[in-house]
KOLVEXLUM-731115 format. One line per field, with one value per atom (N, C-alpha, C): x, y, z; atom name. Coordinates in Angstrom, 3 decimals, m for minus. Example, Ala and Ser with C-alpha at 12.3 -4.5 7.8 and 13.67 -1.06 7.14 Angstrom:
% KOLVEXLUM-731115
c1 <- c(13.190,12.300,13.200,12.850,13.670,12.900);
c2 <- c(m5.690,m4.500,m3.300,m2.250,m1.060,0.030);
c3 <- c(7.800,7.800,7.800,7.080,7.140,7.870);
atom <- c(N,CA,C,N,CA,C);
% end
This chain:
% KOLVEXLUM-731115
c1 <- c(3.710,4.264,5.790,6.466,8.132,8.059,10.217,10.033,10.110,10.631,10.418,9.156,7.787,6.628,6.452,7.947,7.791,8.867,9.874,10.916,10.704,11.536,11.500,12.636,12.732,13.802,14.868,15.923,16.960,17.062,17.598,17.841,18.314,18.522,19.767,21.099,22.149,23.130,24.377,25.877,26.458,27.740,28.862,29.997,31.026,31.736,32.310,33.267,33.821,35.399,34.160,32.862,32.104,32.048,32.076,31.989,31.013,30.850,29.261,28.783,29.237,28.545,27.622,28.349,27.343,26.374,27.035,25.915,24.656,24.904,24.072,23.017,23.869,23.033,22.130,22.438,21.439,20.280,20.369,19.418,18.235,18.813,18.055,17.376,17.609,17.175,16.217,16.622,15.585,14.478,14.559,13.783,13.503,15.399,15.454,16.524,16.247,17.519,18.744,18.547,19.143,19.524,21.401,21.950,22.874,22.332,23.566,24.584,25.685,26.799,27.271,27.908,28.382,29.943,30.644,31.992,32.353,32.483,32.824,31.570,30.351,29.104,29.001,28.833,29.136,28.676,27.356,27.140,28.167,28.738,29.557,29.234,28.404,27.564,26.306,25.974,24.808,25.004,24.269,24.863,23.292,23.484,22.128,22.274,20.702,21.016,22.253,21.291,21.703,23.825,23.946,25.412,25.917,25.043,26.115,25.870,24.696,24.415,25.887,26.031,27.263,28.503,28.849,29.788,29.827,28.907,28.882,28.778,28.599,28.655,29.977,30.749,31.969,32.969,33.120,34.176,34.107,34.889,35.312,35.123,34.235,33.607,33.235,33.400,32.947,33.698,34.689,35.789,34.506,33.460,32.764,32.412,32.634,31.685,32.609,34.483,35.256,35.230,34.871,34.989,34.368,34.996,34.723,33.711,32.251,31.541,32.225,32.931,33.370,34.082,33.964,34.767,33.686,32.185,31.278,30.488,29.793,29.083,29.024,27.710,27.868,28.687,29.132,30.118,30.426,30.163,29.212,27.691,26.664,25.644,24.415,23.603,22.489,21.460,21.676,21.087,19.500,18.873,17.973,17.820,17.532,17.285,15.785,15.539,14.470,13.367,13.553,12.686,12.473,12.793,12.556,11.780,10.292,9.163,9.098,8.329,8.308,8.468,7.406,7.284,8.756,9.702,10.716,12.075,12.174,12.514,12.377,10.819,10.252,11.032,11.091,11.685,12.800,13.629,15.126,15.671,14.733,14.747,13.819,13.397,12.998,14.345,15.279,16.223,17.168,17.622,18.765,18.707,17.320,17.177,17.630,16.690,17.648,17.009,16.890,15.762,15.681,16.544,16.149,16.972,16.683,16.912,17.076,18.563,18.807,18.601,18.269,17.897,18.943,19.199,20.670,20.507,20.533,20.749,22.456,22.509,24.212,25.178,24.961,25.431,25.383,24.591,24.109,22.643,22.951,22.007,20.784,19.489,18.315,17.245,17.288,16.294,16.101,15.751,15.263,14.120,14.142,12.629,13.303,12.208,12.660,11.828,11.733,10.427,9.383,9.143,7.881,6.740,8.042,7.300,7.184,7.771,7.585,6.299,6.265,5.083,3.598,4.194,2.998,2.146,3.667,2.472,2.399,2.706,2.481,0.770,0.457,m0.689,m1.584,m1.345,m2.223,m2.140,m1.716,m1.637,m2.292,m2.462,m3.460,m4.810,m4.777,m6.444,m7.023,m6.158,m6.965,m7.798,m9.239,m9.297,m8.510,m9.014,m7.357,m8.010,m7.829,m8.144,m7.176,m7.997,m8.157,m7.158,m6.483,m5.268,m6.174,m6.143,m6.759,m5.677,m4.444,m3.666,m3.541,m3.515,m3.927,m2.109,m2.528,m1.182,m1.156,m1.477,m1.226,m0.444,m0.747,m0.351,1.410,1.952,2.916,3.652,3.363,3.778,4.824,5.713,6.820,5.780,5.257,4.474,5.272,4.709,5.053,6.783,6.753,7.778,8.747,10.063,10.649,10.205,9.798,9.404,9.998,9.781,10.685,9.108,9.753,8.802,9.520,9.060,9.287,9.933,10.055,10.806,11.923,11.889,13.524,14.917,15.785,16.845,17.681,17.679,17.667,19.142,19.908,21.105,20.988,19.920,19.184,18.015,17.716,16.981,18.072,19.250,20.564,20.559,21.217,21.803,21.127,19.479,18.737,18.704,18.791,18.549,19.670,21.079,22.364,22.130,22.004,21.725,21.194,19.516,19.037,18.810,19.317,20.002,18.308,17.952,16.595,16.602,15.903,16.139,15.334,13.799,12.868,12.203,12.116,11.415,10.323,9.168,7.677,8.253,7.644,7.418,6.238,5.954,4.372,4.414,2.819,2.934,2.502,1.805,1.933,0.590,m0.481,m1.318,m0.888,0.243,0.601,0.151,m0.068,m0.107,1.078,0.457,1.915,1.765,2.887,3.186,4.184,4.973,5.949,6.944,7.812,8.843,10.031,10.981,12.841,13.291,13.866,14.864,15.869,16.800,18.442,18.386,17.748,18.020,17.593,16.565,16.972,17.531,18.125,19.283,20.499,20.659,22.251,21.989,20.578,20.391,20.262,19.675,19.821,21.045,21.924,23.340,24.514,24.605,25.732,25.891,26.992,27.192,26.404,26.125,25.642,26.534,27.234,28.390,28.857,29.752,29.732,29.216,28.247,27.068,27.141,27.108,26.571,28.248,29.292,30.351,30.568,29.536,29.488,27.873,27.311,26.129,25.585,26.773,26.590,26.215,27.133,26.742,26.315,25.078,24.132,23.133,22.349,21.025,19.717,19.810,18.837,17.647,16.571,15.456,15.088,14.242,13.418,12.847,11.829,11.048,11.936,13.119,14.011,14.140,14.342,14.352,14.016,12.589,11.889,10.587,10.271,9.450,7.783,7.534,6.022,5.275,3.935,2.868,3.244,2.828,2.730,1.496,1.625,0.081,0.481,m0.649,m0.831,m1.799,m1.649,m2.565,m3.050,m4.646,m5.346,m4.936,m4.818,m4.067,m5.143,m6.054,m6.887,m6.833,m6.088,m5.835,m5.723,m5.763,m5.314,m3.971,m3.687,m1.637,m1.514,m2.452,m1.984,m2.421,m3.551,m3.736,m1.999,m1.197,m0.192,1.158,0.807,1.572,1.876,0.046,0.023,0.573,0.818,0.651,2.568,2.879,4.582,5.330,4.327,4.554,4.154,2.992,2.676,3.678,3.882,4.663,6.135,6.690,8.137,8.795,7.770,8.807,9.157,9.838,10.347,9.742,9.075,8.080,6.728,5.831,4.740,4.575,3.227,3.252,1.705,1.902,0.349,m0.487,m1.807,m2.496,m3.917,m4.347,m5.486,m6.647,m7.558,m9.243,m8.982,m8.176,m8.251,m7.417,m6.061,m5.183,m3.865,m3.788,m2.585,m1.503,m0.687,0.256,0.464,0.470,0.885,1.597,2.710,3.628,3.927,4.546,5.399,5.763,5.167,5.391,6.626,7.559,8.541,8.324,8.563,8.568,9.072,10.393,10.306,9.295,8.996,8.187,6.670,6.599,5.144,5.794,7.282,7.638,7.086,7.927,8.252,6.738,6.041,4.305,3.918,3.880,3.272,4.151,5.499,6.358,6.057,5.298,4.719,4.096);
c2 <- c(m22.243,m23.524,m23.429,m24.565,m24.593,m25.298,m25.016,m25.710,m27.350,m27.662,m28.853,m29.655,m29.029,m29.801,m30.082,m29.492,m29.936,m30.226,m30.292,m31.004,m32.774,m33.101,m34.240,m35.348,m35.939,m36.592,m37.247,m37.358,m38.608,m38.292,m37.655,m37.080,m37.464,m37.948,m38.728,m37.765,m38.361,m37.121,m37.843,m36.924,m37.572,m36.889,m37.760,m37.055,m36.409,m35.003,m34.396,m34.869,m36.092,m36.234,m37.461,m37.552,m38.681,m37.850,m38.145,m37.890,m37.745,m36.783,m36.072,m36.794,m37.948,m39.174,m39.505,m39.936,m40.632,m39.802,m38.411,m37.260,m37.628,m37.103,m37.201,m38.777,m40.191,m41.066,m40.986,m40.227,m40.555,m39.385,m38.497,m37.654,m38.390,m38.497,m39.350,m40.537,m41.300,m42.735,m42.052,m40.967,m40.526,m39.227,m39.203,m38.108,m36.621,m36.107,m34.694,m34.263,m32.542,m31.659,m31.044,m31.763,m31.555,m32.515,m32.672,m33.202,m32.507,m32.679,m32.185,m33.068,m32.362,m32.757,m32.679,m34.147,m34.713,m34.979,m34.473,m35.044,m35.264,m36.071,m37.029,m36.509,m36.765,m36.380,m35.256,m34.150,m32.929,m32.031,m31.884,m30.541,m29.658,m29.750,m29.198,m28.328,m28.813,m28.041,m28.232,m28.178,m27.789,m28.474,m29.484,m30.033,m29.883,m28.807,m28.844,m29.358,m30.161,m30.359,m29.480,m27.909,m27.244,m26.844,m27.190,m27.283,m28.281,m29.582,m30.353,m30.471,m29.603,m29.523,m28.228,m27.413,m25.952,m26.960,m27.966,m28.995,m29.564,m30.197,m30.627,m29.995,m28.806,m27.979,m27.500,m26.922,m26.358,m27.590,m29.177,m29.745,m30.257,m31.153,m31.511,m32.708,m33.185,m34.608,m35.073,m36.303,m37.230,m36.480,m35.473,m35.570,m35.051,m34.301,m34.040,m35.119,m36.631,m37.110,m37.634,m37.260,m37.726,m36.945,m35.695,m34.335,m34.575,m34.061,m34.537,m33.564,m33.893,m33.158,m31.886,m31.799,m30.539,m29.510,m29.690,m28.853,m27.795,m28.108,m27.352,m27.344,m27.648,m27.579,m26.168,m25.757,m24.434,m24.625,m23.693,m24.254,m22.894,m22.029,m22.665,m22.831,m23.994,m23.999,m22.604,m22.325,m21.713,m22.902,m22.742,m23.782,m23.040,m23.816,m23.045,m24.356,m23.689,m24.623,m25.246,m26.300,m26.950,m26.186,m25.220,m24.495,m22.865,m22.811,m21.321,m21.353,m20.244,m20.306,m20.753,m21.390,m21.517,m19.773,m19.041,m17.958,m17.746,m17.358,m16.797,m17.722,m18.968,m19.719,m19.528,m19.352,m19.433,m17.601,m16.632,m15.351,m15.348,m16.382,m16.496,m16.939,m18.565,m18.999,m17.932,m17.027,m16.264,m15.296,m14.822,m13.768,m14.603,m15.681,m16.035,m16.727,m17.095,m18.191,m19.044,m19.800,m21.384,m22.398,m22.897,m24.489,m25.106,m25.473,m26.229,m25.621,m26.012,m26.098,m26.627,m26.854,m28.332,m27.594,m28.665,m28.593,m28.927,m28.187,m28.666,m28.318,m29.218,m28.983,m29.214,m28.903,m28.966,m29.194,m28.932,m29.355,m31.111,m31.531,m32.729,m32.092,m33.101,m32.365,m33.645,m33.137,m33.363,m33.610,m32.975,m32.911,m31.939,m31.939,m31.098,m30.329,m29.227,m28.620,m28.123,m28.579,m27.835,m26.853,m26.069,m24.809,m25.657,m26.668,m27.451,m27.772,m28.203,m28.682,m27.088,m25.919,m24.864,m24.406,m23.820,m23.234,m24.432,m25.646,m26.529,m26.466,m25.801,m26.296,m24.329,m23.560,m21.640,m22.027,m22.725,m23.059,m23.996,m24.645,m25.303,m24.374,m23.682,m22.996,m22.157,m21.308,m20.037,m20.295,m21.515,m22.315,m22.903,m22.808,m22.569,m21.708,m21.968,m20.633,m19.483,m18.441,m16.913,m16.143,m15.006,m13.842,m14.166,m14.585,m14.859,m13.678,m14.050,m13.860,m13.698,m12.700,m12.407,m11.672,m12.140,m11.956,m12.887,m11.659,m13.005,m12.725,m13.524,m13.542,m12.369,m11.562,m10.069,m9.346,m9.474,m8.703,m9.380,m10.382,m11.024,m10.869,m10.729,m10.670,m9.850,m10.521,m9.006,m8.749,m7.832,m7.587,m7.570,m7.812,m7.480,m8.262,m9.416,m9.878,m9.846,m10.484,m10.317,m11.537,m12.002,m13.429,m13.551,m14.708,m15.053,m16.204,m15.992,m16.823,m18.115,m19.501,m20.821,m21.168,m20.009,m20.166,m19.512,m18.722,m17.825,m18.636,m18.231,m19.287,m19.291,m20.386,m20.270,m19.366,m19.617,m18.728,m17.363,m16.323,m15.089,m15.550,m16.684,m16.317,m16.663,m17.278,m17.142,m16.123,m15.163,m13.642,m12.957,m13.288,m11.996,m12.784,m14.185,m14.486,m13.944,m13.725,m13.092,m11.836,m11.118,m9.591,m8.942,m9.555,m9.090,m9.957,m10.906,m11.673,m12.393,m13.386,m13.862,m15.491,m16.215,m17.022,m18.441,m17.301,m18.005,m16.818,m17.533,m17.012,m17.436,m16.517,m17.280,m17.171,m18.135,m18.142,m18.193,m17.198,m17.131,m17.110,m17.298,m17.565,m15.834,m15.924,m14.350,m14.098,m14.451,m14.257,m13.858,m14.007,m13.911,m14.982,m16.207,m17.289,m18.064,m18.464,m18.973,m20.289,m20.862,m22.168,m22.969,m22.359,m22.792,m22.330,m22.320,m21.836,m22.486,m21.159,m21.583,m21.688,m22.103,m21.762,m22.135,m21.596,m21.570,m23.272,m23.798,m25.269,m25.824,m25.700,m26.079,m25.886,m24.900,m24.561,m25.476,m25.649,m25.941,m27.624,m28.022,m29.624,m29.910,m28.967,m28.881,m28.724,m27.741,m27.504,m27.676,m27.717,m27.420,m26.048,m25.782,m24.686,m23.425,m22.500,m21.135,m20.419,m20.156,m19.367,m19.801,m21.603,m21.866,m21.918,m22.077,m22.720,m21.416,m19.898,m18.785,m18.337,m19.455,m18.639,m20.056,m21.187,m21.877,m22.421,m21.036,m21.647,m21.510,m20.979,m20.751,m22.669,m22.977,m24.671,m25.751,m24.853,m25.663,m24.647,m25.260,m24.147,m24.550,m24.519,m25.047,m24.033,m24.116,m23.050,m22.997,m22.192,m22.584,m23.251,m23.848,m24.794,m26.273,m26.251,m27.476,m27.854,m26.751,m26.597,m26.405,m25.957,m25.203,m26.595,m26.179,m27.036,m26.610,m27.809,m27.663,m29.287,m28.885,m27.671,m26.804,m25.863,m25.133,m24.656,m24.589,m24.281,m22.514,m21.784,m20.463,m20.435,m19.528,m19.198,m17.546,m17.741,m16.665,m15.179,m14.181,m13.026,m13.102,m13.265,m13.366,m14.315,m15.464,m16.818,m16.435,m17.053,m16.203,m17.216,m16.335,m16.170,m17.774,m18.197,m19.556,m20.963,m20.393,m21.346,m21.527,m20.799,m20.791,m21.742,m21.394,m21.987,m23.178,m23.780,m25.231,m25.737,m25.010,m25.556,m25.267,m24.429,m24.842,m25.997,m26.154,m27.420,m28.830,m28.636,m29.590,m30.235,m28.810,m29.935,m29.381,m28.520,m28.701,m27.352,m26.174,m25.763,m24.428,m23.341,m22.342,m20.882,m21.067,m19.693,m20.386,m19.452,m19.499,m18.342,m18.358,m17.451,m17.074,m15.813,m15.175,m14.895,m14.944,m14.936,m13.819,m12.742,m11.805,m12.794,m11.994,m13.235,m13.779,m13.236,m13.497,m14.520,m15.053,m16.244,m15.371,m14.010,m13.477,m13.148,m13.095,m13.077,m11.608,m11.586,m10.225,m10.341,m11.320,m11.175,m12.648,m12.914,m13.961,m14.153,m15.211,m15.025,m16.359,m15.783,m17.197,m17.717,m18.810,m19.190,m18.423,m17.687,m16.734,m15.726,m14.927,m14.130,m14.631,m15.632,m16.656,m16.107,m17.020,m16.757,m15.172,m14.823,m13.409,m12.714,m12.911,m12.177,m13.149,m14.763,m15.451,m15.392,m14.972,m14.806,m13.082,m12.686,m11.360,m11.385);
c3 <- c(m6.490,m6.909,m6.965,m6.501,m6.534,m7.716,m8.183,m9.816,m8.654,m7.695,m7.410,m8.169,m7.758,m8.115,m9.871,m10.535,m12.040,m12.554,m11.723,m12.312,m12.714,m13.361,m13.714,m13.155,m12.043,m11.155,m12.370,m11.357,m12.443,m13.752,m14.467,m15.564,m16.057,m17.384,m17.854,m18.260,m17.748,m17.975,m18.817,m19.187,m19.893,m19.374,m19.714,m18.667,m19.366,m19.100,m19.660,m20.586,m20.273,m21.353,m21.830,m22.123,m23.468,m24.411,m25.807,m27.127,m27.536,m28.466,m28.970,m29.700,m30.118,m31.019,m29.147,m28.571,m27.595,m26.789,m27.293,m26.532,m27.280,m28.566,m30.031,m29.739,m29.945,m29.541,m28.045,m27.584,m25.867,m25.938,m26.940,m26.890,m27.816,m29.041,m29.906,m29.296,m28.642,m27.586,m26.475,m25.696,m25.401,m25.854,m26.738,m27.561,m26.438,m26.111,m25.228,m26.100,m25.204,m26.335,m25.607,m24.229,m23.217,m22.174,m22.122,m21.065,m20.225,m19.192,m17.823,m17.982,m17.817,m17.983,m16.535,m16.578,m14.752,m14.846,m14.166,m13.695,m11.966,m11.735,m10.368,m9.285,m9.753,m9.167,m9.121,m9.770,m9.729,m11.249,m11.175,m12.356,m12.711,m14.248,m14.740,m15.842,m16.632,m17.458,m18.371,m19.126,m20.301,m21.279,m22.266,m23.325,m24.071,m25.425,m25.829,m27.372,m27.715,m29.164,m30.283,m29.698,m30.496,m30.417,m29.757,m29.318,m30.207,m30.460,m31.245,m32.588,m32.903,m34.228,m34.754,m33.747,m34.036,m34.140,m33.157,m33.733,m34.914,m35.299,m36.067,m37.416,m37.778,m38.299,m38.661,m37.852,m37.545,m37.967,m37.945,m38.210,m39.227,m40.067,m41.373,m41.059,m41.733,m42.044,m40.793,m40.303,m39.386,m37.634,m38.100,m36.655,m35.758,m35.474,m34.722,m33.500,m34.324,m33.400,m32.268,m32.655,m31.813,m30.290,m30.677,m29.668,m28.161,m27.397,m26.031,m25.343,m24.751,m24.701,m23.972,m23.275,m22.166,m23.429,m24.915,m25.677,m26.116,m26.049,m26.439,m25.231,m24.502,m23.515,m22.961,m22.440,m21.502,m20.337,m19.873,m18.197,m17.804,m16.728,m16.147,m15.971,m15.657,m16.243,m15.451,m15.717,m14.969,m14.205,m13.323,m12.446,m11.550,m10.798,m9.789,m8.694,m7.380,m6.426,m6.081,m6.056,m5.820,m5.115,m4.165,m3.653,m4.555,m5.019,m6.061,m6.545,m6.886,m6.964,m8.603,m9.146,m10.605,m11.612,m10.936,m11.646,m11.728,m11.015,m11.056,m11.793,m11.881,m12.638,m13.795,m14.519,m15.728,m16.276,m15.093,m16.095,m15.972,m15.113,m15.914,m17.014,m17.089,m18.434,m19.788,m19.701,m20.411,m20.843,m19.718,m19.513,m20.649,m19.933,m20.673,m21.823,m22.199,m23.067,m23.284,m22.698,m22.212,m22.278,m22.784,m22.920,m21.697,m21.020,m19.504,m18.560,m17.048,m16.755,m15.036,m14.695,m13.898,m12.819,m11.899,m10.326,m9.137,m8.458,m7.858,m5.973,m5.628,m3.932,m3.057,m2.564,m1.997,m3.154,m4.269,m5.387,m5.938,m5.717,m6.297,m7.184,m8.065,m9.276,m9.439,m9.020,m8.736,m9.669,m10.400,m11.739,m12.816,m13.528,m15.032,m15.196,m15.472,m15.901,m17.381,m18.214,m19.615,m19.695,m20.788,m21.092,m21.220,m21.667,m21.958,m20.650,m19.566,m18.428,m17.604,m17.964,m16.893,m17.709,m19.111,m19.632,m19.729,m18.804,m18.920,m17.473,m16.740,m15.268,m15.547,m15.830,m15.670,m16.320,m17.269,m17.832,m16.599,m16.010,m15.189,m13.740,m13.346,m12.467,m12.980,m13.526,m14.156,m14.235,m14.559,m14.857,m13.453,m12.704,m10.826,m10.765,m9.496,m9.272,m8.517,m9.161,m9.663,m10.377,m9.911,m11.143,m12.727,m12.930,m14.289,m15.294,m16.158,m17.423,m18.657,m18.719,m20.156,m21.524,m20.974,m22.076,m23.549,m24.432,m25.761,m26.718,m27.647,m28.863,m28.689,m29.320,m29.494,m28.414,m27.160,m26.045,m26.228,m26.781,m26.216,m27.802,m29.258,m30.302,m30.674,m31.851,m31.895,m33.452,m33.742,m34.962,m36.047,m37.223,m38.870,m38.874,m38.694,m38.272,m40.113,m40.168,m41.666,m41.736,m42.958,m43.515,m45.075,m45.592,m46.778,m47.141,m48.532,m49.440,m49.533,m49.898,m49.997,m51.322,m52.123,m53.261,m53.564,m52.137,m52.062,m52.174,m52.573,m52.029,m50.683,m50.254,m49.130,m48.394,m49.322,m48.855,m48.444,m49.072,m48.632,m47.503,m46.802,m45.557,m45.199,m44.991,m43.843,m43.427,m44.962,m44.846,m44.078,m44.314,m43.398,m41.831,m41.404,m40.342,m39.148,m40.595,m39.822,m39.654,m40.471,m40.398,m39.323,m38.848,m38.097,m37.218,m36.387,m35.838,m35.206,m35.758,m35.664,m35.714,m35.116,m35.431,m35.570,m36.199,m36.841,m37.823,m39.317,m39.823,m40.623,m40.588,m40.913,m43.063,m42.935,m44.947,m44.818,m46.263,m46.419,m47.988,m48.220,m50.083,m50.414,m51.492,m52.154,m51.726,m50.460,m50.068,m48.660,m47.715,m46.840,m45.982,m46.653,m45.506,m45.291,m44.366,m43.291,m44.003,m44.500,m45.116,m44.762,m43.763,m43.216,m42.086,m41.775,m40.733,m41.122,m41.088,m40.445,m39.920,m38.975,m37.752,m37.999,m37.274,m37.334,m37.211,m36.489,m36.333,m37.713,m38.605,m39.687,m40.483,m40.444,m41.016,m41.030,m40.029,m39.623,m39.900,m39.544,m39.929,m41.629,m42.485,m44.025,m44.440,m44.025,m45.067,m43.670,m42.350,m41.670,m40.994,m41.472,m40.892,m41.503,m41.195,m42.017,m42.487,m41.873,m42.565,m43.667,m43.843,m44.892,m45.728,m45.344,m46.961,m47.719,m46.499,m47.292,m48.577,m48.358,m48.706,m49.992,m50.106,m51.396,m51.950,m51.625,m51.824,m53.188,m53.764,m55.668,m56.368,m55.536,m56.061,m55.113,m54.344,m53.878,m53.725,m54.822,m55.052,m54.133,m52.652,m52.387,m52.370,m51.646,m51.768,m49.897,m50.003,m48.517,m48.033,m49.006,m49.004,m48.900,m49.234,m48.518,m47.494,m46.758,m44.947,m44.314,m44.693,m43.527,m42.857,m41.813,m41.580,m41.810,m42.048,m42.492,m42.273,m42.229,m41.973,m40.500,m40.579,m39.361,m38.689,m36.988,m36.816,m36.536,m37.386,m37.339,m36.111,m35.490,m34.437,m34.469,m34.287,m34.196,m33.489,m33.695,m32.395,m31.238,m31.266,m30.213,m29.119,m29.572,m28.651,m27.516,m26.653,m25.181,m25.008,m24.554,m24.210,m23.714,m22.483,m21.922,m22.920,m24.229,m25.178,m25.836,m25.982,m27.020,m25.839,m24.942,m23.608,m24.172,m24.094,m24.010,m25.857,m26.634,m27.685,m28.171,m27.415,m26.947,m26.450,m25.156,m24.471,m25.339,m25.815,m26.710,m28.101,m28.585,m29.962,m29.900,m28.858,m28.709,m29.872,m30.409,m31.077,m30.475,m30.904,m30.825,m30.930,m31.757,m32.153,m33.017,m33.092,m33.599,m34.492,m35.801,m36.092,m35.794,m36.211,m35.147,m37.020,m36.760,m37.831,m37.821,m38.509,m38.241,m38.621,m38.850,m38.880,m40.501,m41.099,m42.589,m43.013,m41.702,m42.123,m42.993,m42.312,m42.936,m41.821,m41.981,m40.959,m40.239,m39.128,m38.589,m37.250,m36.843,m36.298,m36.000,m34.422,m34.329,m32.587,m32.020,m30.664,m30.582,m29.579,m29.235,m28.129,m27.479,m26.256,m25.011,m25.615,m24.943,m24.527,m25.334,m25.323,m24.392,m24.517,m23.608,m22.237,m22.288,m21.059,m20.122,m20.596,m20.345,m19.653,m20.630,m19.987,m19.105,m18.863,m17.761,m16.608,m16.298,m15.689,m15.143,m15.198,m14.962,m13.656);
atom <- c(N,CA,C,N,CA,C,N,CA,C,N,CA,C,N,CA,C,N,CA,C,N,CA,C,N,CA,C,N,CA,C,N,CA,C,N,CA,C,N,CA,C,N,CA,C,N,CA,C,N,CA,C,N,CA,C,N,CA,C,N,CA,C,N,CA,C,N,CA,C,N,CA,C,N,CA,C,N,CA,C,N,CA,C,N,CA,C,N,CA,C,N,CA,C,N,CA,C,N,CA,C,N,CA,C,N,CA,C,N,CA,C,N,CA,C,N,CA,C,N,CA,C,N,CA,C,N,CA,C,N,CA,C,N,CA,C,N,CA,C,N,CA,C,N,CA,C,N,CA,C,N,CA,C,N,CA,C,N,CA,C,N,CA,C,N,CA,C,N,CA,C,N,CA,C,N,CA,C,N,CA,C,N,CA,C,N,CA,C,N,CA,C,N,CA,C,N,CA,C,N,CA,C,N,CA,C,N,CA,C,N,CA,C,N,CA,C,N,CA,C,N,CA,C,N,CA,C,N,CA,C,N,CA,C,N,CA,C,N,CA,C,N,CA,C,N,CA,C,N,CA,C,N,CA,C,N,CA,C,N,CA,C,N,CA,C,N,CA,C,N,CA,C,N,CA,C,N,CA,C,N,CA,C,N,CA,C,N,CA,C,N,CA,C,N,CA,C,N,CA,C,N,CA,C,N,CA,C,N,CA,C,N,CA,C,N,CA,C,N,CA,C,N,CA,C,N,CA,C,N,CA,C,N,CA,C,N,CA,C,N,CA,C,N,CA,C,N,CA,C,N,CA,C,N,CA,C,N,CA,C,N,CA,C,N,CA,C,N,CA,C,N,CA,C,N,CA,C,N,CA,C,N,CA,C,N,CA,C,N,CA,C,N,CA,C,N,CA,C,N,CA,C,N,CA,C,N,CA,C,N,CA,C,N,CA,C,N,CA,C,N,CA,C,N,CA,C,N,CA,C,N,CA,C,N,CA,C,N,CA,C,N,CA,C,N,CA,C,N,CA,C,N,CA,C,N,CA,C,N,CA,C,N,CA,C,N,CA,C,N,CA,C,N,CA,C,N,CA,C,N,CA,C,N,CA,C,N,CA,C,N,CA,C,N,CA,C,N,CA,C,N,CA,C,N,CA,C,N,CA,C,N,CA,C,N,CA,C,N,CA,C,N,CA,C,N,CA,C,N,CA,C,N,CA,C,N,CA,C,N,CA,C,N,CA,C,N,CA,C,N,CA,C,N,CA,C,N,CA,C,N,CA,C,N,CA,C,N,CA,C,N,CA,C,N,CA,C,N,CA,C,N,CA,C,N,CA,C,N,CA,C,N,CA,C,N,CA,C,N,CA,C,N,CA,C,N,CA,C,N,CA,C,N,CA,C,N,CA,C,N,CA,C,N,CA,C,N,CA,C,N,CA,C,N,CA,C,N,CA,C,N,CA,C,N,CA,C,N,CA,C,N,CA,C,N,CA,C,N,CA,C,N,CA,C,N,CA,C,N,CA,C,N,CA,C,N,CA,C,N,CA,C,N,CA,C,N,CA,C,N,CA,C,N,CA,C,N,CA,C,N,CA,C,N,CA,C,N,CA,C,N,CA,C,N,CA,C,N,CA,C,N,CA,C,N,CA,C,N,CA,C,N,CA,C,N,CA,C,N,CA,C,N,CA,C,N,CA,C,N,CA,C,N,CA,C,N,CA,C,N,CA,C,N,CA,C,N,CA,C,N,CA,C,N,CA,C,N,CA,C,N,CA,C,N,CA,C,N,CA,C,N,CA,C,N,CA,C,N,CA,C,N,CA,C,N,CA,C,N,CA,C,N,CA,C,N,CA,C,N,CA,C,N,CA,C,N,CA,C,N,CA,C,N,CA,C,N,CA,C,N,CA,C,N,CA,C,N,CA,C,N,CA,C,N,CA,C,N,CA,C,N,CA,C,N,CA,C,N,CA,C,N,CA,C,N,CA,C,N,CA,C,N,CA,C,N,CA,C,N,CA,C,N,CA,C,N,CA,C,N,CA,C,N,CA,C,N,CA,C,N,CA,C,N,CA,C,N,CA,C,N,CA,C);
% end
């Protein structure tokens, strides 16, 4: 399969000297976390949620939304050509970690594949007949992952998310169930920046359970690898946490990590 047969044509894009207020509004309007950035017909770079959440983070009050997308944007972007096999697409975006990416022929820019639509068709392609994938959670898990309780404060899951440079962590209660998840993205959408918060977070006592998202789906270690595919593609998040027969936690697969073994 080429990423052609899963890209997504006509992309909506946004142009280097527009403002991250109008980046911000066009993602939101179309419910993506990703715009190619165009100057005089011409792919220039990368514009990801998470880029303008680090803006927005980083400036003092409202000035974020004046900022001209080409001040944060990736540049230059990682691109692939319409004919490049999916598999090999899917382990770059594994390599570099990258949420999408754009499609480009003579340098006119063609279409979008995000991780959603590559780990959606690596899942429908496997389910052809094919010698058959019997890789499960487990084979693809980073084990005994660091987790934080829902009553920690949240300024100590920063510290440890900085420390050991991570950027999801499972919360579990005093049974070891999974009750929730962190990610750096809620992070930065609860308090801003991380750094700051961690340097006034004496007078803002928040907890974990402020930011983290919940419910979460725990998944069995036994799942097989292309069940977790589809359930990436499905609700859009970042990592999962992996669960033994008892509903206790024993590691943590990311999208990456999916990547990485179906890209095999």
């Amino acid at each position: 399969m080429k990423i052609r047969d899963i890209m997504r044509p006509g992309p909506i894009t946004i142009a280097a000297n527009d403002s991250l207020a109008s980046a911000q509004r066009a993602m939101a309007r179309a419910h993506i976390r990703h715009l190619p950035v165009v100057q005089n017909d011409r792919l220039v770079g990368m514009l990801s949620e998470r880029d303008v959440l680090a803006a927005r983070a980083n400036a003092a009050g409202d000035a974020w939304q004046g900022k001209p997308v080409a001040d944060v944007m990736s540049s230059p972007p990682h691109t692939a050509s319409p004919d490049d096999p999916l598999t090999e697409v899917a382990g770059r975006m594994a390599l570099e970690e990258i949420g999408a990416m754009p499609i480009v022929e003579l340098g006119k820019l063609l279409g979008i594949a995000t991780v959603s639509d590559v780990l959606d068709a690596e899942v429908r392609e496997a389910m052809e007949p094919s010698p058959i994938r019997v890789a499960t959670a487990a084979d693809a898990m980073t084990p005994w992952p660091y987790i934080v309780a829902p009553e920690a404060p949240l300024g100590e899951a920063v510290q440890m998310m900085f420390e050991y440079q991570i950027r999801h962590l499972p919360v579990v209660d005093d049974r070891n169930a999974v009750v929730g998840m962190l990610s750096e993205r809620d992070v930065r959408t609860a308090v801003g920046d991380p750094v700051d918060y961690l340097n006034v977070q004496g007078s803002r006592k928040l907890l974990v359970r402020d930011a983290m998202t919940y419910p979460v789906v725990a998944v069995p270690f036994d799942r097989p690898l292309l069940e977790l595919a589809s359930a990436f593609a499905d609700s859009k998040i970042g990592a999962l946490p992996i669960v033994d027969k008892d509903g206790a936690l024993i590691g943590i697969v990311s999208y990456v990590d999916a990547l990485r073994l179906l890209a095999r």
